[in-house]
C-alpha positions, 0 to 999 in steps of 0.5 A, a space after each residue: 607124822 600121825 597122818 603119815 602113820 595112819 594112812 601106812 596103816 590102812 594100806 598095809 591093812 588092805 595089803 594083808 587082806 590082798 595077799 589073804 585072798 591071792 594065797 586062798 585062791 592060789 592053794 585051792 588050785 593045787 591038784 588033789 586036796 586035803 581030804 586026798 591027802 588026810 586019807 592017803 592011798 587007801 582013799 575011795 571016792 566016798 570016803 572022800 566025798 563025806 571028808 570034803 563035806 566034814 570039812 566044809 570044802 564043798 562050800 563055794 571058795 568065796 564062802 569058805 574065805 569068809 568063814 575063814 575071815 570069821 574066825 580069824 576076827 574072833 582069833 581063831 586061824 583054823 585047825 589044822 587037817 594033818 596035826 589034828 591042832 589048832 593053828 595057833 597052837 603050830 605057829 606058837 611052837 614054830 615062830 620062836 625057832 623061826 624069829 632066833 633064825 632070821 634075827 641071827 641071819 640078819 645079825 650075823 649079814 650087818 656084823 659081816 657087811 659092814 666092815 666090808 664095805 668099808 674095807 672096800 669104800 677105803 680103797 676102791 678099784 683096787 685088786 682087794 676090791 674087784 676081789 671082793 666084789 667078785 666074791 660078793 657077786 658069787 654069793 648073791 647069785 649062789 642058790 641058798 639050797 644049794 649053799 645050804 646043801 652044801 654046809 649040810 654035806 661039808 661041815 655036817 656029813 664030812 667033818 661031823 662040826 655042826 648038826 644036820 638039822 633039827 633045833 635039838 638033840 634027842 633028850 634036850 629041854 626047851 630051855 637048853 639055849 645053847 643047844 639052840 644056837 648050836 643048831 641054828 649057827 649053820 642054817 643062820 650062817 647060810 641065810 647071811 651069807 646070801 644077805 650079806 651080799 646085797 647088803 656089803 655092795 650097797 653099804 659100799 656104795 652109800 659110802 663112797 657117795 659118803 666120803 665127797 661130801 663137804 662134810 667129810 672135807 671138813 672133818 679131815 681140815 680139822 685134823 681128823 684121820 680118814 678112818 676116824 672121819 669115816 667112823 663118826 661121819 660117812 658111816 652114819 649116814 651111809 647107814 641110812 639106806 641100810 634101814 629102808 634096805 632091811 624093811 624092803 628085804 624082810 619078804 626075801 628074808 622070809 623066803 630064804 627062811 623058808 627055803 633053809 629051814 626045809 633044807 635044814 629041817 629046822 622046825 620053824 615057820 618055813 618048815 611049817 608052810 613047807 609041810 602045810 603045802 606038801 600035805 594040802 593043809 590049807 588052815 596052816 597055809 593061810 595062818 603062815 602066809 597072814 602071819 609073813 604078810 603082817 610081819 613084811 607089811 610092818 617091817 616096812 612100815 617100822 623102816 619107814 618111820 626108824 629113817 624118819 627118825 634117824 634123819 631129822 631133815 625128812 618130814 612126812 606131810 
């Protein structure tokens, strides 16, 4: 396991690294720039000249990476050229919003998948199931900004039960957690809801392969009902899948993150990267991609060793 472990940990390392360097290249393509966008349309050509130089943009890419790879050893991600602060300092402020998001989507997508998936393995090819089925497959291929969109316009505009966006209410404190989880239920519902799609159809499918298994058979000799059976046997194995299935769906997680906190203009992390792209902030771009690319890379790496550890019969050479 300790050989296992370390070798998952060099190359989740090397993964992180990679994706530092696809994501610098890849904003240094963007058209236009960050002194272009600091100094708006009152811009002239020498103004954005000398800006380029203050902020060490004239440097060739290489260069400006591994000063960038410099201070993030001392741990330092950069200054950001539109908030005028550090970067440490916006992810320190956004990431709490963010982890209250993703942990209640996730929450919410395995309180809702699984006894749907039983519902459903109990009686397979029966209407109830081609119904939900059905309903599963809508949610999976529906947009989530679209169906982000359509809370926002249903619940908030219409109906006036949830807030449009924002994580508080003018003059709320920090520490007001109800507040908090008033604002985040709809975003949160709507990032389940698309999670709770994949995750129902393939717990189903764990089960179903479950319920013929010899051990199943000698539960329900023993007297055990079907339900009693499934509730202390084929769920905890069934289960199992579902480890490996959180770990490989954090990067669409962080996406979908991304994608509801600007529909929602909810001040997390993926509002923070939204911005930073929009505004050419190239220090606030590479902190939010280094920090997602870390917590994808130990996520499945935690996965890997929570199903070592939920199954004894597998063992890591």
């Amino acid at each position: 396991m300790a050989g296992y472990i370390l070798r998952r940990s060099i190359q989740s390392l090397i993964t992180v690294v990679g994706v530092t360097v696809i994501v610098f290249v890849l904003v240094h393509l963007l058209p236009g720039g960050p002194a272009h966008a600091i100094l708006g349309a009152h811009y002239t050509a020498g103004k954005l000249k000398a800006l380029d130089q203050q902020l060490g943009l004239t440097k060739p890419a290489y260069l400006q990476y591994f000063v960038w790879l410099a201070h993030l050893a001392q741990g330092n991600l950069g200054y950001s050229y539109i908030h005028q602060l550090p970067v440490t300092s916006l992810i320190a402020s956004a990431l709490p919003n963010s982890v209250l998001l993703a942990g209640l989507a996730v929450l919410e997508a395995l309180f809702l998948a699984i006894p749907l998936a039983i519902f459903q393995a109990l009686r397979p090819k029966t209407l109830r199931d081609y119904v939900l089925t059905t309903l599963n497959f809508f949610l999976y291929s529906m947009p989530v900004f679209f169906l982000g969109s359509v809370a926002i316009l249903y619940l908030a505009v219409d109906h006036n039960i949830f807030p449009v966006g924002g994580v508080l209410p003018p003059g709320a404190t920090g520490l007001d957690l109800g507040e908090r989880l008033y604002h985040v239920i709809l975003p949160s519902t709507t990032l389940a809801l698309v999670q709770l799609a994949a995750w129902s159809r393939y717990l189903r499918a764990s089960l179903l392969d479950a319920l013929v298994q010899d051990y199943m058979r000698t539960a329900r000799a023993k007297g055990l009902s079907l339900r009693a059976a499934v509730r202390k046997h084929a769920l905890r194995n069934a289960l199992l899948p579902i480890i490996t299935l959180l770990g490989l769906s954090l990067p669409a997680l962080i996406g979908g993150v991304v994608v509801v906190e600007s529909v929602f203009d909810y001040p997390g992390m993926g509002y923070l990267l939204w911005q930073g792209a929009q505004q050419y902030d190239f220090p606030v771009i590479l902190g939010v991609a280094l920090l997602a690319s870390v917590a994808t890379v130990i996520g499945n790496l935690l996965a890997d060793l929570c199903y070592a550890i939920a199954d004894p019969r597998i063992r890591y050479a």
